[in-house]
N, C-alpha and C positions, 0 to 999 in steps of 0.2 A: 456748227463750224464757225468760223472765227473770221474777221477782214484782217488781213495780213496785209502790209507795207513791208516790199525787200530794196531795199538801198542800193545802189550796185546790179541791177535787176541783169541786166544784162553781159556780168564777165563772168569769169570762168567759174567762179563758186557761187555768183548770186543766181545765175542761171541754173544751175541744177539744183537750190533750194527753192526757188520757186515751179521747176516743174513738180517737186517731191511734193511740195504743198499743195500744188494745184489737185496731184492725182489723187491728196488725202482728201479733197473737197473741202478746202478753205479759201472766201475768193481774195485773192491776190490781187495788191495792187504792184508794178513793177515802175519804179522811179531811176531813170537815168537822165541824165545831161539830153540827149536825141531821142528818146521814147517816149511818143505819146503816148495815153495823155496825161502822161506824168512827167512830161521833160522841164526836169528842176535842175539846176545846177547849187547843190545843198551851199557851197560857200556864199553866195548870193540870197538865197532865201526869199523871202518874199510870199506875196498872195497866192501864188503855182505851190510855193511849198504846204502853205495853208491849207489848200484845197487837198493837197498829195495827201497829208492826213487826217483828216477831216472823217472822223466816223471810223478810223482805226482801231481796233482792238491792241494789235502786236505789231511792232517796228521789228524786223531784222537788218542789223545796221551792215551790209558787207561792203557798201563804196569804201575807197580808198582813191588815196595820188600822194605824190610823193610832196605834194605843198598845201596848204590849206587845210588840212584834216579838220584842228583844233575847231577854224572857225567851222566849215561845213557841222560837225559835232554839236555845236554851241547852237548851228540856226536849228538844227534836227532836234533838238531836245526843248528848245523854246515853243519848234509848234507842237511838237508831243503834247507837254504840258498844258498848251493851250486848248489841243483836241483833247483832254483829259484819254490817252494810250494808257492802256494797263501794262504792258509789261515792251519791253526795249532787251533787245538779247542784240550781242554785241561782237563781233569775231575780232581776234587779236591775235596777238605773234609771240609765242614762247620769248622768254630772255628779255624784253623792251626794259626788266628793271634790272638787269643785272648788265646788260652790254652798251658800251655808251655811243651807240651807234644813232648819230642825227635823225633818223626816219623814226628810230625804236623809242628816243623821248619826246616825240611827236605822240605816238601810238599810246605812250605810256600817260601822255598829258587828254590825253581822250576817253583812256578810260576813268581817270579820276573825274571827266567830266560828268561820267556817264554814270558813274556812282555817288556822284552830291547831284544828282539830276532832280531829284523828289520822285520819281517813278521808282516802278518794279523794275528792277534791271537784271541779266543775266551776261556774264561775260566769259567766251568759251576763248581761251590761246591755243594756239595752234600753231606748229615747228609749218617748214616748207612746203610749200604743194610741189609733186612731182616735175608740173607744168613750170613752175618757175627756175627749178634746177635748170632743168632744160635752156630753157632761157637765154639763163647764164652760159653755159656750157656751148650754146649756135654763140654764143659772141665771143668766145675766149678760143675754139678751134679757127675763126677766120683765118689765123696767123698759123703758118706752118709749123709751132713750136705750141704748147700750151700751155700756158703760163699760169701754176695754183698756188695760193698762200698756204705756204707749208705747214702743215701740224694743223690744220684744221681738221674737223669733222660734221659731218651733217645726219640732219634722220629725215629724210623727207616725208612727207604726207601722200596718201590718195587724198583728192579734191572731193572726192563723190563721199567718200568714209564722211568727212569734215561736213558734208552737205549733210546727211544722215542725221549727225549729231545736231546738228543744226536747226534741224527738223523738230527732231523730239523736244528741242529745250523750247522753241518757238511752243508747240500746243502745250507745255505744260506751263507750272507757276513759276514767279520768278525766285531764281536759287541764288543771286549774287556768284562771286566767282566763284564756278565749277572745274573741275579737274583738268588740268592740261590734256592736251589729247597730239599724239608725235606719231609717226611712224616704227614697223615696225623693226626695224635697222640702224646702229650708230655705224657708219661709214668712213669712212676717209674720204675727202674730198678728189683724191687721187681717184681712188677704187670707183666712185662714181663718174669720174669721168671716165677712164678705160671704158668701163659698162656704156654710154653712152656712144663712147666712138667706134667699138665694136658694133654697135648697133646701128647707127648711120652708117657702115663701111668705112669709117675716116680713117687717113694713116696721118698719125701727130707726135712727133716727142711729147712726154710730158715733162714739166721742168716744175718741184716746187721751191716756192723764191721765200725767204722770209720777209716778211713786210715789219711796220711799225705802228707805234697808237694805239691810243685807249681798246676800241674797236676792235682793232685786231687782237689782242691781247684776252679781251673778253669772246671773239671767236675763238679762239685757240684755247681755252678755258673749257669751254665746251658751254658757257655762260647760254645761249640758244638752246640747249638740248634737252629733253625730257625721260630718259632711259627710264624710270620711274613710271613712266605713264604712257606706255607703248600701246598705245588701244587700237591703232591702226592696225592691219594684217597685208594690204596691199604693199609690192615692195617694187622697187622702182626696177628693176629687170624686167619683172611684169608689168609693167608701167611699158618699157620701153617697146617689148613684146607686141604689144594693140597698135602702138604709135607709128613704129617704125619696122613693123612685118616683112613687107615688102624691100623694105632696104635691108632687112639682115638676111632675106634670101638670097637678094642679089647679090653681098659682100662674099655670101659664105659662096656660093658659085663662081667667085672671082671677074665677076662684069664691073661691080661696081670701085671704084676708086676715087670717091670724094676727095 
């Protein structure tokens, strides 16, 4: 078995790639900003990060923030290089070259890092995890109205499916970019939320607004979406089912009135 390095060791998808790896008997190392004894902050770099890969076999790259990628990217591949890492597999986001959304040519400008890197690289995209819809959708019911850009659509992901995949491209060789992987739903943005508010108990109008901008235009394109390559089977109802059980028992019993 193999020394792994997972990026991000600690959020919602680095954490179930590294139990996955742990339970296949690869030792892992877990690098985040506050976990010893790998706590690197990768846009900083440094001797900490040295050490993090030092004697690695495999990077799986899952950190992310919504600032710094590029550089964090740039130190992560420099000590790669230097700890000679055989293979770097890499998680991304459906659409980052078709939607000209600020985050998505962030995302886009990292994986060309991560393929002129001189390493074996693998790089998996991947449409939304269920947990981020979510997300979105606690911030957009605050307001007694719910306010969606019209004509959009989404396919969200299982996290755990994503993890899986994740898994397998890690112990194998490096493939360069492999298949999109989306769930297995093209939605309305509408229909997922109703699903969501019925499942919290919440009572919301929904209102869709048309917005403006490149972004928006390439959301409403469907520019994010992978119908093509629906490998997921998890579907955000059953997503919401595990999440929110107890609150759809209560809503359906009429107690609850978020």
């Amino acid at each position: 078995m193999t020394t792994i390095l997972v990026t991000g060791g600690t959020g919602t998808l680095g954490r179930l790639v590294t139990e996955r790896l742990r339970a296949d008997g690869h030792d892992v190392r877990v690098l985040s900003r506050h976990t010893q004894p790998y706590a690197v902050d990768l846009r900083e770099g440094g001797d900490a990060l040295d050490a993090a890969v030092a004697g690695v076999d495999t990077i799986v790259h899952c950190a992310t923030s919504p600032k710094g990628d590029e550089q964090a990217a740039a130190n992560l591949i420099g000590a790669a290089r230097g700890a000679g890492v055989r293979h770097l597999v890499h998680i991304s986001i459906v659409g980052i070259d078709r939607v000209p959304f600020r985050y998505y040519k962030s995302k886009l400008a990292v994986e060309r890092l991560v393929e002129e890197a001189g390493l074996g690289w693998t790089v998996l995209r991947a449409t939304q995890f269920h947990d981020l819809l979510v997300m979105v959708l606690q911030g957009l019911s605050k307001l007694p109205v719910v306010f969606l850009p019209a004509g959009v659509r989404d396919q969200p992901v299982e996290v755990a499916e994503v993890a899986d995949r994740l898994v397998e491209l890690a112990a194998g060789a490096p493939a360069g970019r492999v298949e999109d992987m989306g769930g297995p739903e093209v939605r309305t943005f509408e229909s997922l939320a109703r699903a969501y508010l019925k499942a919290t108990g919440r009572r919301r109008a929904v209102v869709n607004v048309p917005l403006w901008g490149g972004a928006y235009r390439g959301f409403r394109g469907g520019g994010h979406l992978t119908p093509q390559c629906a490998t997921g089977t998890g579907t955000f109802e059953e997503y919401l089912a595990r999440r929110y059980g107890g609150e759809q028992a209560r809503a359906g019993s009429g107690r609850s009135r978020a």
